[in-house]
C-alpha positions in Angstrom: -19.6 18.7 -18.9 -20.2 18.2 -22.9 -21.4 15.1 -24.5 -17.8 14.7 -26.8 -20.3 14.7 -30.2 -21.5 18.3 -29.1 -17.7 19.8 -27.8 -16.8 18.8 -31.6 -19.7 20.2 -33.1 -19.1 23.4 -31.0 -15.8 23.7 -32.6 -17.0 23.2 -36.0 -19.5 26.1 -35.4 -17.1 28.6 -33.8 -14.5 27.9 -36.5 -17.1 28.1 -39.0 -18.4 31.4 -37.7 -14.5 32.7 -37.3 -13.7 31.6 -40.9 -17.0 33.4 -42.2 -16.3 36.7 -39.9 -12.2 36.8 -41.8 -13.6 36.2 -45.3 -16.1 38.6 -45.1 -13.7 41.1 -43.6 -11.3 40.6 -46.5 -14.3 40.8 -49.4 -14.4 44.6 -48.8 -12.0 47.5 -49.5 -9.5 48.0 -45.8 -9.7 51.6 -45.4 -6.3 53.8 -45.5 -5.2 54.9 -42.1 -4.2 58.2 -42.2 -2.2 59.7 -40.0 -4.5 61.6 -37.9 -4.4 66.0 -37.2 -4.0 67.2 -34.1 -6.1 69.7 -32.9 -4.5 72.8 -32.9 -5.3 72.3 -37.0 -3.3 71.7 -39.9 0.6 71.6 -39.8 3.4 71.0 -42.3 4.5 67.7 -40.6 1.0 66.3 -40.8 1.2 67.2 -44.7 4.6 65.9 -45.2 3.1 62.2 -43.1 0.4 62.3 -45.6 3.0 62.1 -48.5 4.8 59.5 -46.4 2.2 57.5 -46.1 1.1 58.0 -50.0 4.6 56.4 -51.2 4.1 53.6 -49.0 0.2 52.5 -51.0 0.4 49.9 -54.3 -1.2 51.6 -57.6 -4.7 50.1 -57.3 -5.0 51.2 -53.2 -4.0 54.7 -54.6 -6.3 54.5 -57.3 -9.3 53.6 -54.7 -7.9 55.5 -52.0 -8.2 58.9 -54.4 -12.0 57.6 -55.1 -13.3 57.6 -51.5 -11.8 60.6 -50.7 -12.8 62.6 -53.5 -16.7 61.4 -52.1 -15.7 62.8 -49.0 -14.4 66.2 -50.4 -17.6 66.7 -51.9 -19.7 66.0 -49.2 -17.5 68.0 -46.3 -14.1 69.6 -47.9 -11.9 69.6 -45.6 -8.0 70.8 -45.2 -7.2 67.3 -44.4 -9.0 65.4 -47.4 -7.5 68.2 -49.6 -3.7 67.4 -48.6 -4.5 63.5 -48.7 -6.1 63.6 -51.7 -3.2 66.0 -53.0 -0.6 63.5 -51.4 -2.0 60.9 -53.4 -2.6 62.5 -56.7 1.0 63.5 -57.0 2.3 59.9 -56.9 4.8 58.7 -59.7 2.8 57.3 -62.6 -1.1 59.2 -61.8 -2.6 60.8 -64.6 -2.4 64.1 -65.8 -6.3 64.5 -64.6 -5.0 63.5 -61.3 -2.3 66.3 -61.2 -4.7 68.6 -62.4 -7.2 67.8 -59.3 -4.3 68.2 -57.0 -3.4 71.9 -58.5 -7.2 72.8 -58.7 -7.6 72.0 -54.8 -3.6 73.3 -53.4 -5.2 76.5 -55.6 -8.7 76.4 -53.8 -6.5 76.1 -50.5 -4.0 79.1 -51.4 -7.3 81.2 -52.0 -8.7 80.4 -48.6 -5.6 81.6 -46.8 -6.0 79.1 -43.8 -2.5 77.8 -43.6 0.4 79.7 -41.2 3.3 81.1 -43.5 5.2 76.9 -43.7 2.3 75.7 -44.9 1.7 78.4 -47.6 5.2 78.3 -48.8 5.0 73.9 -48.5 1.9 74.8 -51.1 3.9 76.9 -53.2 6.3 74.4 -53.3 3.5 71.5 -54.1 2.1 74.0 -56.6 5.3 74.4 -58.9 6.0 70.8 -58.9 2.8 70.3 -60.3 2.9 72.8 -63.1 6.5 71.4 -63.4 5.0 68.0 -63.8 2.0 69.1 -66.2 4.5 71.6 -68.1 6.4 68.2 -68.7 3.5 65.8 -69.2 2.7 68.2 -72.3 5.4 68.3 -73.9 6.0 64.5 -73.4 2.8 64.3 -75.4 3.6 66.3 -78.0 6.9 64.5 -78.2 5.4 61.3 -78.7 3.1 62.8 -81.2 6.0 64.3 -82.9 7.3 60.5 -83.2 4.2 59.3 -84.5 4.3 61.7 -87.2 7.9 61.1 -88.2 7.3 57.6 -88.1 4.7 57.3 -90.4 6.3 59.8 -93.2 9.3 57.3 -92.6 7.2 54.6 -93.5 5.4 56.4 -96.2 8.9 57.2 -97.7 10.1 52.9 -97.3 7.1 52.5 -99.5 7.9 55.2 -101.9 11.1 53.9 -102.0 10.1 50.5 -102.4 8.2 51.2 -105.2 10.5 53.0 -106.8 13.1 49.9 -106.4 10.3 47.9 -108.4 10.3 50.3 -110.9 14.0 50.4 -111.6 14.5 46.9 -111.3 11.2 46.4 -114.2 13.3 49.0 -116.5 16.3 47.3 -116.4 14.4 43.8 -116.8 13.3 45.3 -120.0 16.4 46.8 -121.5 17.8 43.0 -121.4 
């Protein structure tokens, strides 16, 4: 049996030790679990639980998320990086760079001709969204620039007019 002084020491320790094991566990990034392939290779389902699981991740896990794998790409591309990177670069409110990536690598994929006849047309289908979605992001852009144009002519013409307020009101200050 334990002296009692040593039993509560013990417990100190162990919860000490527990406490620094969970805090150093939380300091680093948690890795995405991604549904995992199953051997026969790549499927439509398995692409579709990729997107799944991309709507489910908060902004900054996304942001992360597309990071890591884009390290991983580049050291061993892989069909299954590819479609989780793809999955994640299509999510509401990426950048346009982002939607570019995803159409460079469902390109580099088409090229390939790896996938069975669901998965090319799934591409396909992937691949017009995305020029869809960068079709649209341009001419969102130039819409806004548009606005900032008109905007400032308006201003410059509240000025002008302005001015031209002074002016009439000095004139008739004179004819009095």
């Amino acid at each position: 049996m334990m002296p009692k002084r040593f039993a509560g020491f013990t417990r100190v320790v162990a919860g000490s030790l527990l406490l620094g094991a969970l805090l150093a566990g939380c300091s680093s990034f948690p890795r995405v679990w991604w549904p995992r392939l199953p051997n026969e290779g790549l499927s439509v389902e398995a692409v579709l639980d990729y997107f799944h699981k991309a709507d489910s991740l908060r902004s900054a896990t996304v942001s992360k998320e597309i990071l890591r794998l884009r390290q991983v790409y580049r050291r061993q591309p892989d069909d299954e990086t590819l479609f989780q990177l793809v999955a994640l670069a299509m999510q509401p409110g990426r950048p346009v760079s982002d939607r570019q990536l995803a159409l460079q690598l469902l390109n580099d994929f088409r090229q390939r001709k790896k996938g069975g006849h669901s998965l090319m047309v799934l591409v396909s289908i992937l691949d017009d969204q995305l020029e869809e979605q960068l079709q649209l992001a341009g001419e969102r852009d130039r819409l806004r620039q548009q606005a900032q144009e008109l905007e400032a002519t308006s201003r410059e013409l509240q000025d002008k007019l302005r001015a031209l307020e002074n002016i009439e009101k000095i004139l008739r200050q004179r004819e009095m």
